[in-house]
mmCIF file as Biopython writes it, N, C-alpha, C and O atoms, coordinates in Angstrom:
data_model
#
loop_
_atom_site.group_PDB
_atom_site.id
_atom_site.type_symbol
_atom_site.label_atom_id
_atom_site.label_alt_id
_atom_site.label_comp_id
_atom_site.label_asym_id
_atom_site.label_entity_id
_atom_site.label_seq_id
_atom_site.pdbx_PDB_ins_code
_atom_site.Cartn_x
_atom_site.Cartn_y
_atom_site.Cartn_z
_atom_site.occupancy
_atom_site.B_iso_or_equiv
_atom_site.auth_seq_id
_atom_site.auth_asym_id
_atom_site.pdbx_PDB_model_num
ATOM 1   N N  . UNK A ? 1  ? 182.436 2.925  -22.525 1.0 0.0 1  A 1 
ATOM 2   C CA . UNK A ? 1  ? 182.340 4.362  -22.706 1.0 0.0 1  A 1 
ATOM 3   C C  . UNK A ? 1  ? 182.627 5.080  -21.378 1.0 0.0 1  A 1 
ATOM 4   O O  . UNK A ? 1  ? 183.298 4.588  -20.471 1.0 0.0 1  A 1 
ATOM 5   N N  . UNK A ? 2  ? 181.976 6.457  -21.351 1.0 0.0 2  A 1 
ATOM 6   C CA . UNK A ? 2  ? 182.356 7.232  -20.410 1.0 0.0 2  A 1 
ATOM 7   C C  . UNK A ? 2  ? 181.065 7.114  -19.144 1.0 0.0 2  A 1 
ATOM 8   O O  . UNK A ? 2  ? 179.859 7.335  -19.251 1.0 0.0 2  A 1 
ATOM 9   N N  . UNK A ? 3  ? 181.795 6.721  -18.073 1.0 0.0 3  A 1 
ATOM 10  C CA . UNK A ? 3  ? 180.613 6.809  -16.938 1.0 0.0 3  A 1 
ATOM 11  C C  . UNK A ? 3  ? 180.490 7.960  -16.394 1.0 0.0 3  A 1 
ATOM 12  O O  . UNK A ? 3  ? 181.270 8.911  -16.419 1.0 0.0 3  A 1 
ATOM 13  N N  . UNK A ? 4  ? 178.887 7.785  -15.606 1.0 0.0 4  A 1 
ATOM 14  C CA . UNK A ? 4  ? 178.867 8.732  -14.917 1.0 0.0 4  A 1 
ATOM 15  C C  . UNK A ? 4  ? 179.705 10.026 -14.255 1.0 0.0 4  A 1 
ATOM 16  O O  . UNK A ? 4  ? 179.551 11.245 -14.342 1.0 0.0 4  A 1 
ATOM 17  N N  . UNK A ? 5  ? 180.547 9.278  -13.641 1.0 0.0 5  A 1 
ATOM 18  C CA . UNK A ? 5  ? 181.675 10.409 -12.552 1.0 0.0 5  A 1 
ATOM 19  C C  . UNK A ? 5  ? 183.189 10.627 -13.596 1.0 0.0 5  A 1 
ATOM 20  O O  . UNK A ? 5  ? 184.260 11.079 -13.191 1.0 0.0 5  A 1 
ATOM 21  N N  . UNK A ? 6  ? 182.900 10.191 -14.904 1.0 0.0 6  A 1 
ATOM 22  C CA . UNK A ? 6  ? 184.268 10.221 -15.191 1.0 0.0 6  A 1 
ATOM 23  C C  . UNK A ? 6  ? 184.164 11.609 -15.680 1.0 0.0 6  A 1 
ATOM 24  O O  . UNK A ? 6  ? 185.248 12.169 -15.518 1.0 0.0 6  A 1 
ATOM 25  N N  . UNK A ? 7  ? 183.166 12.483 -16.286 1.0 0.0 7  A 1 
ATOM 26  C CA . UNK A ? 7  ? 183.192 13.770 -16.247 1.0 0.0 7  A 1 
ATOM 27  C C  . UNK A ? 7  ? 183.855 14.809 -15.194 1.0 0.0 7  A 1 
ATOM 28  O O  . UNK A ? 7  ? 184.904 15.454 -15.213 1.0 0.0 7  A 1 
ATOM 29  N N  . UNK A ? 8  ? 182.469 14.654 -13.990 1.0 0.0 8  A 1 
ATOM 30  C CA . UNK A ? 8  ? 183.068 15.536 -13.067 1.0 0.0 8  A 1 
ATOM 31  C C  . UNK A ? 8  ? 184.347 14.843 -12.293 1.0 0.0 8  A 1 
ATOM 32  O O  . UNK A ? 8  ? 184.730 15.462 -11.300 1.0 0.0 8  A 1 
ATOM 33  N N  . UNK A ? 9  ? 184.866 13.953 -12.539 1.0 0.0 9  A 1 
ATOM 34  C CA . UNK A ? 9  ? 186.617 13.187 -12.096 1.0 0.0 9  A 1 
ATOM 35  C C  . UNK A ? 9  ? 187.259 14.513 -12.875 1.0 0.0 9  A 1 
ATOM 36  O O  . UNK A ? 9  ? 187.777 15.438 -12.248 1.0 0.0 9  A 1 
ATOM 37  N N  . UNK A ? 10 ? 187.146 14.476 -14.482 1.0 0.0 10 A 1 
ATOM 38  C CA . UNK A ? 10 ? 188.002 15.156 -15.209 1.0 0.0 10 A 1 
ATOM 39  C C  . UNK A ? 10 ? 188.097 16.686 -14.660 1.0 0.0 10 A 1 
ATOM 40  O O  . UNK A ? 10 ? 189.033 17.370 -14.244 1.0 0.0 10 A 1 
ATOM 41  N N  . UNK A ? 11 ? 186.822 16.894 -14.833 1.0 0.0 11 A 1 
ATOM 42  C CA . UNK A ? 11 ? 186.715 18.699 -13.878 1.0 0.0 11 A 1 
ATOM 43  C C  . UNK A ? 11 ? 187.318 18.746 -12.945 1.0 0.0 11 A 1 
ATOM 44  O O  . UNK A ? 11 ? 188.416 19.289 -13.067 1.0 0.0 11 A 1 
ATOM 45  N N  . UNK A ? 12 ? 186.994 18.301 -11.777 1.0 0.0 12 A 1 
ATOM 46  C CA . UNK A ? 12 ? 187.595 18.525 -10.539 1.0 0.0 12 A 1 
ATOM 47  C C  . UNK A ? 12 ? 188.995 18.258 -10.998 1.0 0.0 12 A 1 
ATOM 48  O O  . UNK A ? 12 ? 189.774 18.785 -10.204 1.0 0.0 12 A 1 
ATOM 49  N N  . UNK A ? 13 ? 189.600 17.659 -11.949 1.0 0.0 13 A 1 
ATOM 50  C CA . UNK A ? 13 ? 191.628 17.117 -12.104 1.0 0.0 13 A 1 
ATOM 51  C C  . UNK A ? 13 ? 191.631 18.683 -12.529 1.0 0.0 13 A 1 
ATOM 52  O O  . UNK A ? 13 ? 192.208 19.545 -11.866 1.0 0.0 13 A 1 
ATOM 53  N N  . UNK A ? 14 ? 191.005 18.904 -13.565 1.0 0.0 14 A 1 
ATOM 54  C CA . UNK A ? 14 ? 191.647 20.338 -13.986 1.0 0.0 14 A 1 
ATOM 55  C C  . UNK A ? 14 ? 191.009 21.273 -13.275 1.0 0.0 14 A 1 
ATOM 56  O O  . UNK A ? 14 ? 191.515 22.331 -13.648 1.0 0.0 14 A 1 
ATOM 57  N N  . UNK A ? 15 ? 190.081 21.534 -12.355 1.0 0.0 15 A 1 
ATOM 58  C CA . UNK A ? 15 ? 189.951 22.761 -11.733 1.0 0.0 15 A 1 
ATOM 59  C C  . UNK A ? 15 ? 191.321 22.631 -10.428 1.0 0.0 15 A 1 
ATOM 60  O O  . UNK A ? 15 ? 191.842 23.617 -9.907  1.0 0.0 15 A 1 
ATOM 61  N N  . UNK A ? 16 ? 191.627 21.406 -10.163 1.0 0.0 16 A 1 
ATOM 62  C CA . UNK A ? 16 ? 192.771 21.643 -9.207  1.0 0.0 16 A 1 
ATOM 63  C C  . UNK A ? 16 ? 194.254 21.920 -9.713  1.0 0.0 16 A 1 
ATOM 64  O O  . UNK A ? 16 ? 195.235 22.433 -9.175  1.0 0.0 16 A 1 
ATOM 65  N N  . UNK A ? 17 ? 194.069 21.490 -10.699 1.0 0.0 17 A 1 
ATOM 66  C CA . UNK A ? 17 ? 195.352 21.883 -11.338 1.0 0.0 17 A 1 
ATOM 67  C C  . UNK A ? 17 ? 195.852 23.812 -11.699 1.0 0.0 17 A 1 
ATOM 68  O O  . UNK A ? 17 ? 196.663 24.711 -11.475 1.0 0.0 17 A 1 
ATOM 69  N N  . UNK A ? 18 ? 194.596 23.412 -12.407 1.0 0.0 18 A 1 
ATOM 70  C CA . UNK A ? 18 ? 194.329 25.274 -12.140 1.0 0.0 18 A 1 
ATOM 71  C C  . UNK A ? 18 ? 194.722 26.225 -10.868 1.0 0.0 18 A 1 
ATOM 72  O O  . UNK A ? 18 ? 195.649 27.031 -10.798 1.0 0.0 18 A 1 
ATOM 73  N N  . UNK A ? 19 ? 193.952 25.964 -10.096 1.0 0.0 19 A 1 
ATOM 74  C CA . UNK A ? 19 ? 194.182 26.178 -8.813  1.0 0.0 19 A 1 
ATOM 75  C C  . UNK A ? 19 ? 195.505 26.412 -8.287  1.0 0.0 19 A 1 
ATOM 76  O O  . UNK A ? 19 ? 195.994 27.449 -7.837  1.0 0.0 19 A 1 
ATOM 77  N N  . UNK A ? 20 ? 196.024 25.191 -8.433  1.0 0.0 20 A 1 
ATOM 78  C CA . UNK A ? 20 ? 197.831 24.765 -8.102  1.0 0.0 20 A 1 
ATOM 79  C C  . UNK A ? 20 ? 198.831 25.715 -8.978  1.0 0.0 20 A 1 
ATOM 80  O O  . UNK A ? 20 ? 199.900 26.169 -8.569  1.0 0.0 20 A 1 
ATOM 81  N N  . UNK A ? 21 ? 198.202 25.936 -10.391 1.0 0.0 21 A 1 
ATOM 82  C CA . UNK A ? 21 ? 199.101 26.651 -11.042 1.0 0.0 21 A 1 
ATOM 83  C C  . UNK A ? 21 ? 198.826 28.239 -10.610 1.0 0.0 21 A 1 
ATOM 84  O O  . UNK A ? 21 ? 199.652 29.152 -10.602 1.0 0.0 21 A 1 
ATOM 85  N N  . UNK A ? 22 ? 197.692 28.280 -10.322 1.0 0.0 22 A 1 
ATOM 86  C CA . UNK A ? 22 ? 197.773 30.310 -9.728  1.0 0.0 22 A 1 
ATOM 87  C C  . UNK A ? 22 ? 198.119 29.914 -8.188  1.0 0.0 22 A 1 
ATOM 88  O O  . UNK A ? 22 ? 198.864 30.870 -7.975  1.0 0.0 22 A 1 
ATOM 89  N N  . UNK A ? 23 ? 198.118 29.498 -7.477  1.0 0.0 23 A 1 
ATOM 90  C CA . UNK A ? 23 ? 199.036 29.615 -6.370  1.0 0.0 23 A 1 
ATOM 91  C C  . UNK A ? 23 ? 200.328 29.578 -6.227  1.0 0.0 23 A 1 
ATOM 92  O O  . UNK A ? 23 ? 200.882 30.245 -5.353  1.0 0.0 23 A 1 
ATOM 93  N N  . UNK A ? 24 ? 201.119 28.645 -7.226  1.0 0.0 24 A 1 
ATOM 94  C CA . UNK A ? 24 ? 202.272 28.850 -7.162  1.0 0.0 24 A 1 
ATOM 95  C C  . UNK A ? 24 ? 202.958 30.124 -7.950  1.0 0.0 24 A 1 
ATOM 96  O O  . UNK A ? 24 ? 203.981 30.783 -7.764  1.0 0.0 24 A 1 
ATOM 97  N N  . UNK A ? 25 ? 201.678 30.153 -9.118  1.0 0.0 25 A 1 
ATOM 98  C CA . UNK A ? 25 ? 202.634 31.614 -9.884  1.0 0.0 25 A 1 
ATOM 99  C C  . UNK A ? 25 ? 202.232 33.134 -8.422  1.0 0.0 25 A 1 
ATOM 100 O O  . UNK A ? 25 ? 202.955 34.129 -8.468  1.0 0.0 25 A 1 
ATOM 101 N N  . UNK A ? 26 ? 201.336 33.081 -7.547  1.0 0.0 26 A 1 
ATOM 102 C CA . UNK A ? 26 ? 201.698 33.800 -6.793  1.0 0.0 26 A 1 
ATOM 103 C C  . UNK A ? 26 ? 202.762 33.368 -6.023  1.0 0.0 26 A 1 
ATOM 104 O O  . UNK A ? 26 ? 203.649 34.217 -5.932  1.0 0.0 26 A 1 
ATOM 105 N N  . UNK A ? 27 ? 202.950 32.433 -5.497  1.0 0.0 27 A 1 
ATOM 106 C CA . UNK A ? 27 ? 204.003 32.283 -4.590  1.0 0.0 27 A 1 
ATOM 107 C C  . UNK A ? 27 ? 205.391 32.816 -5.194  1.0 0.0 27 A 1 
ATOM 108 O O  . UNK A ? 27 ? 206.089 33.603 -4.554  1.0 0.0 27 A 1 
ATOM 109 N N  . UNK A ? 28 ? 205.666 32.454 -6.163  1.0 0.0 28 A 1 
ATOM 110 C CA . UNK A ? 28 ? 206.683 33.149 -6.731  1.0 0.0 28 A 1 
ATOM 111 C C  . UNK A ? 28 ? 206.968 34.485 -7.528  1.0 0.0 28 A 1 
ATOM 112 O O  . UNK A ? 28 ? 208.044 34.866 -7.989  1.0 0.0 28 A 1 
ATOM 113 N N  . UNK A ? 29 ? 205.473 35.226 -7.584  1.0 0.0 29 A 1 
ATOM 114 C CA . UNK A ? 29 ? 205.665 36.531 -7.451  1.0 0.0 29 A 1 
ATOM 115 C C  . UNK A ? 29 ? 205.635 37.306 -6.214  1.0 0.0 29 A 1 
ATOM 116 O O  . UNK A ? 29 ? 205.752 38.531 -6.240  1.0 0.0 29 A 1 
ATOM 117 N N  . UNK A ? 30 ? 205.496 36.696 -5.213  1.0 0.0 30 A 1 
ATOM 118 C CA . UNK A ? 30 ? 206.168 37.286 -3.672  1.0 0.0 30 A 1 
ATOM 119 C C  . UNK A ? 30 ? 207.477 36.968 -4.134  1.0 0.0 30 A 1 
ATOM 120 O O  . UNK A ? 30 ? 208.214 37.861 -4.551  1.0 0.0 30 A 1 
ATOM 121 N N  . UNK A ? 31 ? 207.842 35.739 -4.096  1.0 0.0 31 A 1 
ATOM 122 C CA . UNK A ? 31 ? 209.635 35.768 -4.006  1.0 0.0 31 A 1 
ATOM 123 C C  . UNK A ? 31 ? 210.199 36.709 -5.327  1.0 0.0 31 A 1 
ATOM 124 O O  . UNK A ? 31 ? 211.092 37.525 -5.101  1.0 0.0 31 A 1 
ATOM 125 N N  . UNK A ? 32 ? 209.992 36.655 -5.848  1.0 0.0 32 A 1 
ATOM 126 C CA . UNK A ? 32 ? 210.573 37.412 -6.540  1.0 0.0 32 A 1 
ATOM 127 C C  . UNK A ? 32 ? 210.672 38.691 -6.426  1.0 0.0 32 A 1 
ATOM 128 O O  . UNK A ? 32 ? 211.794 39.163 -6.607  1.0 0.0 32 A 1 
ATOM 129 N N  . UNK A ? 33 ? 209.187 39.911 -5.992  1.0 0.0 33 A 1 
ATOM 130 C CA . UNK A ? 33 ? 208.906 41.023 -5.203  1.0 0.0 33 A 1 
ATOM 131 C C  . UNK A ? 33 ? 210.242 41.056 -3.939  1.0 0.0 33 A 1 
ATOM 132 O O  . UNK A ? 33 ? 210.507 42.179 -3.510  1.0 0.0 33 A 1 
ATOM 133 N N  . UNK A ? 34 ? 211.005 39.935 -3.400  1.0 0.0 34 A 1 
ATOM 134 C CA . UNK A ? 34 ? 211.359 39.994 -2.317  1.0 0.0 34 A 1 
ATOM 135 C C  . UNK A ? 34 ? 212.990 40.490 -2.590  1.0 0.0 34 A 1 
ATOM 136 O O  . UNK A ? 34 ? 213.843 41.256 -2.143  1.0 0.0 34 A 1 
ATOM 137 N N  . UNK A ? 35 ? 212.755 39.428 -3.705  1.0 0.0 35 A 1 
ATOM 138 C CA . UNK A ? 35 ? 214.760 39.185 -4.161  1.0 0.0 35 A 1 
ATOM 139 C C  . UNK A ? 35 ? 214.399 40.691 -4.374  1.0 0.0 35 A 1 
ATOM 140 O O  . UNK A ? 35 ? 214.988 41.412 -3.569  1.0 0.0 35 A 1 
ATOM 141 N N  . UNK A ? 36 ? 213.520 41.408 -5.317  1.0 0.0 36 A 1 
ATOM 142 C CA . UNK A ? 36 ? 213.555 42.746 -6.200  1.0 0.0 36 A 1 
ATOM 143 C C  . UNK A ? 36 ? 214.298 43.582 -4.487  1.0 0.0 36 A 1 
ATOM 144 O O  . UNK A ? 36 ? 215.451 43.958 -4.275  1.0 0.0 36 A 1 
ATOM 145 N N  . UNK A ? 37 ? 213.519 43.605 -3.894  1.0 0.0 37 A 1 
ATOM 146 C CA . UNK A ? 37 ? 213.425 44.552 -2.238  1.0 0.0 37 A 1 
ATOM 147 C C  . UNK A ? 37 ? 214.884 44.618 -1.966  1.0 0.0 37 A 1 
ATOM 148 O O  . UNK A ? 37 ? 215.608 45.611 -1.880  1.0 0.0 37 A 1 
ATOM 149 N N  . UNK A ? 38 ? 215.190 43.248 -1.839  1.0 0.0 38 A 1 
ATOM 150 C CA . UNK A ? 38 ? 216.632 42.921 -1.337  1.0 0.0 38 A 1 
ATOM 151 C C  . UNK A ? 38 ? 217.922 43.493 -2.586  1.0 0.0 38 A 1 
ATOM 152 O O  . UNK A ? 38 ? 218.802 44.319 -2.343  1.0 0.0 38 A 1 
ATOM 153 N N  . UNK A ? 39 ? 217.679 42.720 -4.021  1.0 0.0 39 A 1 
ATOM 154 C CA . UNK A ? 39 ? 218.598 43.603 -4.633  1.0 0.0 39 A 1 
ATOM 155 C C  . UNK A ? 39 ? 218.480 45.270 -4.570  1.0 0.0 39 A 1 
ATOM 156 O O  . UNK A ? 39 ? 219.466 45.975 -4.783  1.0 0.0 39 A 1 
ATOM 157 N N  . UNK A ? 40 ? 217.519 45.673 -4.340  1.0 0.0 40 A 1 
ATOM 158 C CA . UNK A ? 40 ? 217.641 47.823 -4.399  1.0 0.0 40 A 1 
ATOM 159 C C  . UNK A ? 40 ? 218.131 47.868 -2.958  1.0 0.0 40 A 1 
ATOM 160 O O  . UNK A ? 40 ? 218.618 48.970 -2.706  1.0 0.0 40 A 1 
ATOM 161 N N  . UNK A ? 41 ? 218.164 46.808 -1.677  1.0 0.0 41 A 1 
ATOM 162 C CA . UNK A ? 41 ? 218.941 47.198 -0.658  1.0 0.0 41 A 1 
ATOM 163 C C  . UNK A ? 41 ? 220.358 47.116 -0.529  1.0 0.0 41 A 1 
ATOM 164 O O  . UNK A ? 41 ? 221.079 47.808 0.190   1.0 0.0 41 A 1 
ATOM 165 N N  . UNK A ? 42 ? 220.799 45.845 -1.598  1.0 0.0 42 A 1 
ATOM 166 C CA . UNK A ? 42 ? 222.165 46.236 -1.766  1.0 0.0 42 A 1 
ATOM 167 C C  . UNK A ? 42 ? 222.789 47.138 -3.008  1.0 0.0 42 A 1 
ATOM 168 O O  . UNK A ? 42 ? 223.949 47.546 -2.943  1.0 0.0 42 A 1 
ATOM 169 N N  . UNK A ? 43 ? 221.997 47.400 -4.064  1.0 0.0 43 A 1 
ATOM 170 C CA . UNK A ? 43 ? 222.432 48.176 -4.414  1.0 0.0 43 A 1 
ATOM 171 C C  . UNK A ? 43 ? 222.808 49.910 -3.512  1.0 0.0 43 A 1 
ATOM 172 O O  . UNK A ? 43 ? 223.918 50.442 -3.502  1.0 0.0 43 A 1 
ATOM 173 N N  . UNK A ? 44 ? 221.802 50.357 -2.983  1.0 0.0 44 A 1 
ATOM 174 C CA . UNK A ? 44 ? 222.004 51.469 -2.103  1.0 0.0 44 A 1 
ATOM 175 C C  . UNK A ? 44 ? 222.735 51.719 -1.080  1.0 0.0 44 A 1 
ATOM 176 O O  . UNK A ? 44 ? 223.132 52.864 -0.861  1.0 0.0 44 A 1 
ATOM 177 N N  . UNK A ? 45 ? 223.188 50.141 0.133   1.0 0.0 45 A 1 
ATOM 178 C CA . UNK A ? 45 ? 224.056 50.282 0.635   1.0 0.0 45 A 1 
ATOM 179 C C  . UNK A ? 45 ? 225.532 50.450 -0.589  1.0 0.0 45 A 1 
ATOM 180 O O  . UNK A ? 45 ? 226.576 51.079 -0.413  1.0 0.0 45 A 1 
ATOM 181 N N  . UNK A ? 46 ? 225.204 49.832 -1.506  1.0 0.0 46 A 1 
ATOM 182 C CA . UNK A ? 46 ? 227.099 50.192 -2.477  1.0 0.0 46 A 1 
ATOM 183 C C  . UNK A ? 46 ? 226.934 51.717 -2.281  1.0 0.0 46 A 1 
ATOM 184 O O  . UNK A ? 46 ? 227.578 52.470 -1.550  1.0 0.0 46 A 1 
ATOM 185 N N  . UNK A ? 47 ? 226.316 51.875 -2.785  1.0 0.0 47 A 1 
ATOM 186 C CA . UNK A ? 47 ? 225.940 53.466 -2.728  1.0 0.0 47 A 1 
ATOM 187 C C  . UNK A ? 47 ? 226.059 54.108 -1.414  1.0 0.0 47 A 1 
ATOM 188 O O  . UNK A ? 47 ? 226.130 55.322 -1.606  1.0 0.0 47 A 1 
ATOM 189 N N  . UNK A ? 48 ? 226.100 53.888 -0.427  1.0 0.0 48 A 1 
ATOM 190 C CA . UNK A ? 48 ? 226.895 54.786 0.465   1.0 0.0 48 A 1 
ATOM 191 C C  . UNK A ? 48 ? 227.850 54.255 1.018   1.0 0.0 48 A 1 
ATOM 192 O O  . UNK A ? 48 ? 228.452 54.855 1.908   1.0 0.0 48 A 1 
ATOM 193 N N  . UNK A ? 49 ? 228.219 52.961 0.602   1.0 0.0 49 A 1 
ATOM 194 C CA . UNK A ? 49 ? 229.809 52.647 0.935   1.0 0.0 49 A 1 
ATOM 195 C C  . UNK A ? 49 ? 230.623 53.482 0.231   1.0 0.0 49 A 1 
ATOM 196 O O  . UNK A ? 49 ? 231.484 54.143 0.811   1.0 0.0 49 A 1 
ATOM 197 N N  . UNK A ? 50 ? 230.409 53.553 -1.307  1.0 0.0 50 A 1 
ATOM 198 C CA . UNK A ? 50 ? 230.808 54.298 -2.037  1.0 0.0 50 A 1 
ATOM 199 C C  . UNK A ? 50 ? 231.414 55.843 -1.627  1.0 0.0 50 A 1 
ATOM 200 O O  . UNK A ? 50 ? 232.555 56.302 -1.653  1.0 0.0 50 A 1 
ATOM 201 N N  . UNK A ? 51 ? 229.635 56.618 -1.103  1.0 0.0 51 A 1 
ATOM 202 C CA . UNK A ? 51 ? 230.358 57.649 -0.130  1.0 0.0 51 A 1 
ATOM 203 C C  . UNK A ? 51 ? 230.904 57.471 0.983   1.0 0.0 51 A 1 
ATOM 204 O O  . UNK A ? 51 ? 231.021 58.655 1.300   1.0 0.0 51 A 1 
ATOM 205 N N  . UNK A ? 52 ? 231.323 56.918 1.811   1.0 0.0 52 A 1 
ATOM 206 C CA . UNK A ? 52 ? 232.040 56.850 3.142   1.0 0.0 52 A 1 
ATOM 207 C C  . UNK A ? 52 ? 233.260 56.134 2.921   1.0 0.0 52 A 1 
ATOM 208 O O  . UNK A ? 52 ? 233.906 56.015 3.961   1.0 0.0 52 A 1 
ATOM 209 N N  . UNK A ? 53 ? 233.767 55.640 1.954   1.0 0.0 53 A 1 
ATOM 210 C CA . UNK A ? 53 ? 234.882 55.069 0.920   1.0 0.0 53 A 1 
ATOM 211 C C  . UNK A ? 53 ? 235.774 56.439 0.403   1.0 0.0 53 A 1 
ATOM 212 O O  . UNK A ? 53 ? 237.005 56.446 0.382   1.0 0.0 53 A 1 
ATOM 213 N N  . UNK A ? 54 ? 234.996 57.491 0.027   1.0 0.0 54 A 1 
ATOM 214 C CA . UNK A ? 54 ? 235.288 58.621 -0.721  1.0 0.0 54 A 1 
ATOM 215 C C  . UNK A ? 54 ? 235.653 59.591 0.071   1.0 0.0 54 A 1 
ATOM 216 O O  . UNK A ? 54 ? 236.343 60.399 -0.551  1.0 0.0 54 A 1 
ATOM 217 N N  . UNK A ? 55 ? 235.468 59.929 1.382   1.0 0.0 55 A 1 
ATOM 218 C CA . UNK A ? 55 ? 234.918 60.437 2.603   1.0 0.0 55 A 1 
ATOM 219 C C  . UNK A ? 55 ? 236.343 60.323 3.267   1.0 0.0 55 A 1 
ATOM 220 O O  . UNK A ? 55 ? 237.144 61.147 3.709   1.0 0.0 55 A 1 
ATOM 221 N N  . UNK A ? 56 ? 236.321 58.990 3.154   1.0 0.0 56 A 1 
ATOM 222 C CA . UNK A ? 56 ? 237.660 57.960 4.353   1.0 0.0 56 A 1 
ATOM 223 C C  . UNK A ? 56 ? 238.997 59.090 3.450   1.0 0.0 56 A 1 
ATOM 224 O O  . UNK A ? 56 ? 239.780 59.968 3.814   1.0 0.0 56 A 1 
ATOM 225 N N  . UNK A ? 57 ? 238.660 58.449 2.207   1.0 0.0 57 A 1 
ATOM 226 C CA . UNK A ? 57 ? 239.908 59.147 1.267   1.0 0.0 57 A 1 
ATOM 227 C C  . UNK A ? 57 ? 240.526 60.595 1.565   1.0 0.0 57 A 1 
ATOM 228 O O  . UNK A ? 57 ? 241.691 60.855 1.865   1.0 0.0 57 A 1 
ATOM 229 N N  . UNK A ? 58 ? 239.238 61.636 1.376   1.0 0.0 58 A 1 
ATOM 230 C CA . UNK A ? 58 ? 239.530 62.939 1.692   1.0 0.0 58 A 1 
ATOM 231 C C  . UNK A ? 58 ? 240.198 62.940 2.829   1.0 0.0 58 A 1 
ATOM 232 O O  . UNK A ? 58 ? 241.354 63.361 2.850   1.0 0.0 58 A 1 
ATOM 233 N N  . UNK A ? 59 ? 239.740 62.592 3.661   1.0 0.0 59 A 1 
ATOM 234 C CA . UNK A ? 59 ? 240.528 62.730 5.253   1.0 0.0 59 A 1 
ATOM 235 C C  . UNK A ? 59 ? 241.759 62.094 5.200   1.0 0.0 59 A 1 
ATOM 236 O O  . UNK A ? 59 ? 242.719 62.663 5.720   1.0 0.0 59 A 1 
ATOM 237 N N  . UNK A ? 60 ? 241.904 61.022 4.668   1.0 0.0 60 A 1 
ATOM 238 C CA . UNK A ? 60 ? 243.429 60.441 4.685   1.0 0.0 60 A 1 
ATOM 239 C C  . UNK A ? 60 ? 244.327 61.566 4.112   1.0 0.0 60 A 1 
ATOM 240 O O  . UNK A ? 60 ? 245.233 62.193 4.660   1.0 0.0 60 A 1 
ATOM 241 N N  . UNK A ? 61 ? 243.735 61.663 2.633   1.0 0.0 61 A 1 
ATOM 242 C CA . UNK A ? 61 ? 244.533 62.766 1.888   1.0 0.0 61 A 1 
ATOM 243 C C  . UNK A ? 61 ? 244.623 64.373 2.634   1.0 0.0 61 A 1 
ATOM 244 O O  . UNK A ? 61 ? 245.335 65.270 2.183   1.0 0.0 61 A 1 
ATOM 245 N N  . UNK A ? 62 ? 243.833 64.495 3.734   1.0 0.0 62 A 1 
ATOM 246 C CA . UNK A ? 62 ? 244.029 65.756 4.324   1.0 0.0 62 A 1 
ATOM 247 C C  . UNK A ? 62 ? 245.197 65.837 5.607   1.0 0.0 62 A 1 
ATOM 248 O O  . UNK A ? 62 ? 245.955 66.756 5.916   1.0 0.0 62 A 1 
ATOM 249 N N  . UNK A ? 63 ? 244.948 64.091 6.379   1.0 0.0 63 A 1 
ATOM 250 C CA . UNK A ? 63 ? 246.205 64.117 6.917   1.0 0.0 63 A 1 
ATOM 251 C C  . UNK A ? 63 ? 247.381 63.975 6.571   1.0 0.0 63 A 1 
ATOM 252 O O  . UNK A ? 63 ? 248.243 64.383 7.350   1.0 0.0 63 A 1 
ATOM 253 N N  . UNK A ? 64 ? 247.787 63.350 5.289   1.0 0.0 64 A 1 
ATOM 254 C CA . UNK A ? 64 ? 248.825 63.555 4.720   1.0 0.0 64 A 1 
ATOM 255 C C  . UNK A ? 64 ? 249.289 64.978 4.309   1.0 0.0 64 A 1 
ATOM 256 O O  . UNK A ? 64 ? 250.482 65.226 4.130   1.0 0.0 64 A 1 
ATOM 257 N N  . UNK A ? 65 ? 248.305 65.907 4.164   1.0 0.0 65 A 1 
ATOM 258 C CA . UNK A ? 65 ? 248.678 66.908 3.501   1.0 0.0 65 A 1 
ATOM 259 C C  . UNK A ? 65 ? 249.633 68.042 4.810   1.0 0.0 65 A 1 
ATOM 260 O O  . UNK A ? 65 ? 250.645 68.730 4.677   1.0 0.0 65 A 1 
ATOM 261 N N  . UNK A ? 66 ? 248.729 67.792 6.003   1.0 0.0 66 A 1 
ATOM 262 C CA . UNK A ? 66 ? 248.765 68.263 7.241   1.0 0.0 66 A 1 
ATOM 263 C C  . UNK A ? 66 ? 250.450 67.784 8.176   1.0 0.0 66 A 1 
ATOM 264 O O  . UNK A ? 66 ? 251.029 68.375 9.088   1.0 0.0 66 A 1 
ATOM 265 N N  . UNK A ? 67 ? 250.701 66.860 7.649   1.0 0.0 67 A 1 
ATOM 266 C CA . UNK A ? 67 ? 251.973 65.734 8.064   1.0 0.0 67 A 1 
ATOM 267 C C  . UNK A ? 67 ? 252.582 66.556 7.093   1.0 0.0 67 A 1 
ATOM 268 O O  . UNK A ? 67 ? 253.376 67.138 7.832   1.0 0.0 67 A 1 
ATOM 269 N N  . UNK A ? 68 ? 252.832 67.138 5.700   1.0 0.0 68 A 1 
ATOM 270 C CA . UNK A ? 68 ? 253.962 67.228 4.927   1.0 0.0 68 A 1 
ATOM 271 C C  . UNK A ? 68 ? 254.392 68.905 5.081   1.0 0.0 68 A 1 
ATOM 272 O O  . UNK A ? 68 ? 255.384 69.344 4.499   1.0 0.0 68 A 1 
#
């Protein structure tokens, strides 16, 4: 049958397991919080490449206009 310590053996397996599983689901809700940070930083730099892309244009198209 079941001895003494084979109870608290079983507890302690699943209180560490436990344990292991909320640490890692935090660990990977930092990384993920992180990728989130990093994708809205490149989205926003597109976003002002976008304007200084648009920017570049006008001025080209103004020296051409200035040349003709």
């Amino acid at each position: 049958m079941i001895n003494g310590w084979s109870i608290p053996a079983i507890a302690f397996a699943v209180v560490s397991q436990a344990a292991a599983a909320i640490w890692w689901a935090s660990d990977t809700n930092t990384k993920v919080e992180r990728n989130t940070t990093a994708i809205e930083q490149v989205v926003e730099n597109e976003k002002e490449i976008a304007v200084v892309q648009m920017q570049q244009q006008v001025i080209v198209d103004d020296i051409k206009e200035m040349k003709s």
